[in-house]
C-alpha positions in Angstrom: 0.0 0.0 0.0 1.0 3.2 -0.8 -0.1 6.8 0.2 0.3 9.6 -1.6 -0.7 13.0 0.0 -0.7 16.5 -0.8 -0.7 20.1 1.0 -3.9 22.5 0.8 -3.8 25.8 2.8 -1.7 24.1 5.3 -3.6 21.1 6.0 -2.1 17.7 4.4 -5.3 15.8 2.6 -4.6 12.2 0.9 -5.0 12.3 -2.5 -7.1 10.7 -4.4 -7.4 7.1 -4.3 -5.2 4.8 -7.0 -4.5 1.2 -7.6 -1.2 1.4 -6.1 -3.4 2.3 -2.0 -6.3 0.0 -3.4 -6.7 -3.5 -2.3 -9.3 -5.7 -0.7 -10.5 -5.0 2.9 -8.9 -8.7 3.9 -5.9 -7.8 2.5 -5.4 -4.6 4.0 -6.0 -5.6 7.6 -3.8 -8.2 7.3 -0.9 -6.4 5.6 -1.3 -3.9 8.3 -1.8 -6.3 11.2 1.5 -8.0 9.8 3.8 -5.1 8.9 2.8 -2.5 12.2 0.6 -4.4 14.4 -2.5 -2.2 13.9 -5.9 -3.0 14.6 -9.3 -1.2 13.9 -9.8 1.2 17.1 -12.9 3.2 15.5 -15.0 2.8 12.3 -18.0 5.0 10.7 -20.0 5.5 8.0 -19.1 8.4 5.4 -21.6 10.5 3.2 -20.2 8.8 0.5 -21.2 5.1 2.2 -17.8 4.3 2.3 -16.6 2.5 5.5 -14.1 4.6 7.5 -11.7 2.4 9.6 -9.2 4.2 12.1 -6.4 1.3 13.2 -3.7 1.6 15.6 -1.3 -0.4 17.3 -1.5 -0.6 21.2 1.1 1.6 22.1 0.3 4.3 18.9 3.4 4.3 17.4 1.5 3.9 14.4 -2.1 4.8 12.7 -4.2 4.2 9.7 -6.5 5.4 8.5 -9.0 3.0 5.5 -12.4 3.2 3.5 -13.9 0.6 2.1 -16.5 1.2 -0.3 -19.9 -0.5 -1.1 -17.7 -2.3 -4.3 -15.4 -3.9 -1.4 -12.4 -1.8 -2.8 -10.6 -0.7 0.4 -8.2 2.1 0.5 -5.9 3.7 2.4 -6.4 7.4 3.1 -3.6 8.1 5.8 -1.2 6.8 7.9 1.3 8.1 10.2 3.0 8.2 14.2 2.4 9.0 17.4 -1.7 7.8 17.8 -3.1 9.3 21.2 -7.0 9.0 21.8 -9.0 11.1 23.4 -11.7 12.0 25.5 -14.7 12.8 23.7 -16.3 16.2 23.9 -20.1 17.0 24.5 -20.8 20.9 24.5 -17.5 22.0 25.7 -17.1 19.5 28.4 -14.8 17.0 28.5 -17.0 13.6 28.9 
């Protein structure tokens, strides 16, 4: 898998997805289970129906981010270091 990503005002965005960050969902998790230890820590469903998949390994050395879309296609949309969850936020407060 490969990632390609570009700049926009500042903010890095993954580009477009190709063939070379394209795979099958099984493929993917396993490749990234293998190669970094990661495993899905939050999913959710995107506008586009697409399955987002945030994975992680369990100290967050490393993240990922996937979609896999209705066709089964799963790609990768970012990855880097230093994973830290959370708290979630409800109107200002910290839950």
């Amino acid at each position: 898998l490969v990632l390609s990503v570009v700049a926009s005002s500042g903010t890095a965005i993954a580009a477009q997805p190709s063939p070379t960050n394209c795979t099958d969902r099984t493929t993917a998790l396993k490749h990234l289970s293998s190669a970094y230890k990661e495993q899905p820590v939050a999913m959710g469903l995107s506008s586009s129906g697409g399955v987002i998949e945030v994975l992680t390994n369990e100290q967050g050395t490393t993240w990922t981010i996937i979609v896999t879309m209705p066709s089964g296609v799963t790609c990768l949309v970012a990855a880097g270091e230093g994973w830290e969850a959370v708290a979630p936020i409800a109107q200002g407060k910290i839950l």
